[in-house]
PABA-89015 format. One line per field, with one value per residue (C-alpha): residue number from 1; chain; x negated, y negated, z. Coordinates in steps of 0.5 Angstrom, whole numbers, plus 500, padded with zeros to 3 digits. Each point is the difference from the previous one (the first is absolute). Last residue first. Layout:
k [NUM | ...]
c [A | ...]
x [X | ...]
y [Y | ...]
z [Z | ...]
END
This chain:
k [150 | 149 | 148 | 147 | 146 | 145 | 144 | 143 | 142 | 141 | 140 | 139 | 138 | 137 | 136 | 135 | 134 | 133 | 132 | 131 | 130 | 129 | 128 | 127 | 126 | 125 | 124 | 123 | 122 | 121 | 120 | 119 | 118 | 117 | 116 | 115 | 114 | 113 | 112 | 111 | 110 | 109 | 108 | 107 | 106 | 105 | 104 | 103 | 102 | 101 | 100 | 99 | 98 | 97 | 96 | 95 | 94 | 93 | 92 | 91 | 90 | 89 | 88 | 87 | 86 | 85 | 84 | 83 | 82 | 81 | 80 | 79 | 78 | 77 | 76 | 75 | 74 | 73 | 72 | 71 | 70 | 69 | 68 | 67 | 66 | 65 | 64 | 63 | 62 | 61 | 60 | 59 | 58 | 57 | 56 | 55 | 54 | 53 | 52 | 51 | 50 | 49 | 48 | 47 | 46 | 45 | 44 | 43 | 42 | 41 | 40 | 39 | 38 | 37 | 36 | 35 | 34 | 33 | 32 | 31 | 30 | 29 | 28 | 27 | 26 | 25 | 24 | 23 | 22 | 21 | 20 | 19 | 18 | 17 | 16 | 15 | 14 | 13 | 12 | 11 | 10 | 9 | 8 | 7 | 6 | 5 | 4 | 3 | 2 | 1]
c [A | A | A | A | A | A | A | A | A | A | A | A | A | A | A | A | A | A | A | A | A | A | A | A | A | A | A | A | A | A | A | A | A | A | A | A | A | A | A | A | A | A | A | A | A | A | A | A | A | A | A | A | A | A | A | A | A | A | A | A | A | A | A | A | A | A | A | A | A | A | A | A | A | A | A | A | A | A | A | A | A | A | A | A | A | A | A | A | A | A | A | A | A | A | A | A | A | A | A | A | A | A | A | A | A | A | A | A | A | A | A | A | A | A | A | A | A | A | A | A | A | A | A | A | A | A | A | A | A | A | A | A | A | A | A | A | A | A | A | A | A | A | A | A | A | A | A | A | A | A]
x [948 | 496 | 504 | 494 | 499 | 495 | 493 | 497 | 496 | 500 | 507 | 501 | 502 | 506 | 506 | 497 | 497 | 507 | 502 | 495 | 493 | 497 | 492 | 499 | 493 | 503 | 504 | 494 | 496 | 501 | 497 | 495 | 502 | 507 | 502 | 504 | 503 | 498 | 505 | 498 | 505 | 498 | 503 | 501 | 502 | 506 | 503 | 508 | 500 | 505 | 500 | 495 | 504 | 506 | 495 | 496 | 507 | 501 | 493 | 500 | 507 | 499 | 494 | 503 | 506 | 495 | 506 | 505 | 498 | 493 | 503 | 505 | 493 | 497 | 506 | 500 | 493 | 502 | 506 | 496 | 505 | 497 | 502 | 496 | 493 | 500 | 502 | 494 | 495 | 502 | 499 | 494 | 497 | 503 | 495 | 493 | 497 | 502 | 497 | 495 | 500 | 497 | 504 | 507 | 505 | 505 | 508 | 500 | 503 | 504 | 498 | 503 | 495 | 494 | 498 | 505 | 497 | 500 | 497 | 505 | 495 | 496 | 495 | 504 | 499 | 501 | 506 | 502 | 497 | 505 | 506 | 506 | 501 | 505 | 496 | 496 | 508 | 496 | 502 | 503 | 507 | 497 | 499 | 496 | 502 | 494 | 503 | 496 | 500 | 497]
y [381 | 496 | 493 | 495 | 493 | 495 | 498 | 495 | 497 | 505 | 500 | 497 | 504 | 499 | 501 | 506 | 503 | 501 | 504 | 505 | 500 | 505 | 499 | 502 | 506 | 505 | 494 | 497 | 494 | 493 | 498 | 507 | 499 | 497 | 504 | 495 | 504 | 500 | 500 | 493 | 495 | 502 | 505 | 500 | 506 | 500 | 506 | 501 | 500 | 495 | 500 | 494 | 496 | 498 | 498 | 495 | 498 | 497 | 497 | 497 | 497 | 497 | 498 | 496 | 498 | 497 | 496 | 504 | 507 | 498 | 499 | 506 | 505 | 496 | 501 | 507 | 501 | 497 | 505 | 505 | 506 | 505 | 496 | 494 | 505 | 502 | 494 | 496 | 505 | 501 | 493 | 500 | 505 | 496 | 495 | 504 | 505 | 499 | 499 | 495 | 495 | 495 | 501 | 499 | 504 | 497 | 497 | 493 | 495 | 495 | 502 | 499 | 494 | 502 | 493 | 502 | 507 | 500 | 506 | 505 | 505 | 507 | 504 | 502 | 496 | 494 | 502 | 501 | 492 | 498 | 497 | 501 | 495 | 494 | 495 | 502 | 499 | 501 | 494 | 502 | 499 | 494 | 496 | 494 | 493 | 496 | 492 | 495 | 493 | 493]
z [681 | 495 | 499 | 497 | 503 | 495 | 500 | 495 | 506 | 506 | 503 | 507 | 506 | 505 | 497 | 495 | 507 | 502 | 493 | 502 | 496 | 496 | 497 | 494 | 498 | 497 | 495 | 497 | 503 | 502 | 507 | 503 | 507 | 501 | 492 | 496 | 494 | 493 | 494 | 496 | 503 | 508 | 504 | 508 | 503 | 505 | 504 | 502 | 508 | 501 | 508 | 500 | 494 | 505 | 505 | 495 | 497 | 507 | 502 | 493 | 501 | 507 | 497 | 495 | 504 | 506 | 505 | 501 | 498 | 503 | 507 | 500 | 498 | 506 | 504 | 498 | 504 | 506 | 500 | 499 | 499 | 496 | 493 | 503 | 502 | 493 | 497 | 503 | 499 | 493 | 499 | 503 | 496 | 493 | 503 | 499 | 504 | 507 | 506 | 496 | 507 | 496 | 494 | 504 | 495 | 497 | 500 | 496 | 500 | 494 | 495 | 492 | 499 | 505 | 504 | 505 | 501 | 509 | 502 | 505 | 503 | 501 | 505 | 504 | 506 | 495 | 499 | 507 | 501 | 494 | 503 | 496 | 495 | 501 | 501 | 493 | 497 | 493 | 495 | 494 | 501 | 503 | 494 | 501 | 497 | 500 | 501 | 497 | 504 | 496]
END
């Protein structure tokens, strides 16, 4: 007895074609394979080891950074993940659109308090503001919700 797996090759990345990733490596990010993840397929991010960047949302800025000023190596990249990592592709994008948004974020919960980074729940002297880039990337505290402030 034989079984066929049918597999759906809009959802496989095409690995052979990625650029090569020795210049990444060199910068301090790389392209992670995300097949075991439901909606990802890969993914642009930081390399912890080398701890260039801060996180991941910095190694995107770097790529599009360097692609927008002529790079053609890192637009490759960008073209890569377009094809072949959506999801991500999408995330890096809005990440990017949401960097010149200069509107100003705090995070409230359902009885009025607003989220402090140093002191957690208090009252509204004590918030802390976050840009609209950061609400793409951060994640809420338990009970926590985006509030437009400015």
């Amino acid at each position: 007895m034989t079984t066929e797996t049918t597999l759906d090759l809009a959802t496989v990345p095409a690995w052979h074609a990625l650029p090569d990733m020795t210049q990444a490596e060199s910068e301090g990010w790389r392209i992670s394979d995300c097949s075991g993840l439901e909606t990802e397929t890969a993914r642009l991010e930081r390399d912890d080891a080398t701890a260039i960047f801060s996180g991941d949302a910095a190694a995107w800025v770097h790529v599009c950074t360097h692609a927008e000023n002529g790079s053609a190596y890192h637009q490759s990249v960008l073209d890569w993940l377009k094809q072949n990592a959506p999801v991500e592709f999408k995330r890096i994008s809005d990440h990017q659109e949401a960097l010149t948004d200069k509107t100003t974020w705090a995070i409230v919960n359902q009885a009025g308090e607003f989220w402090s980074n140093e002191d957690g729940w208090g009252d509204q002297e004590s918030k802390t503001l976050f840009y609209a880039h950061e609400k793409l990337v951060l994640n809420l505290p338990i009970g926590g919700t985006w509030a437009l402030i400015g």
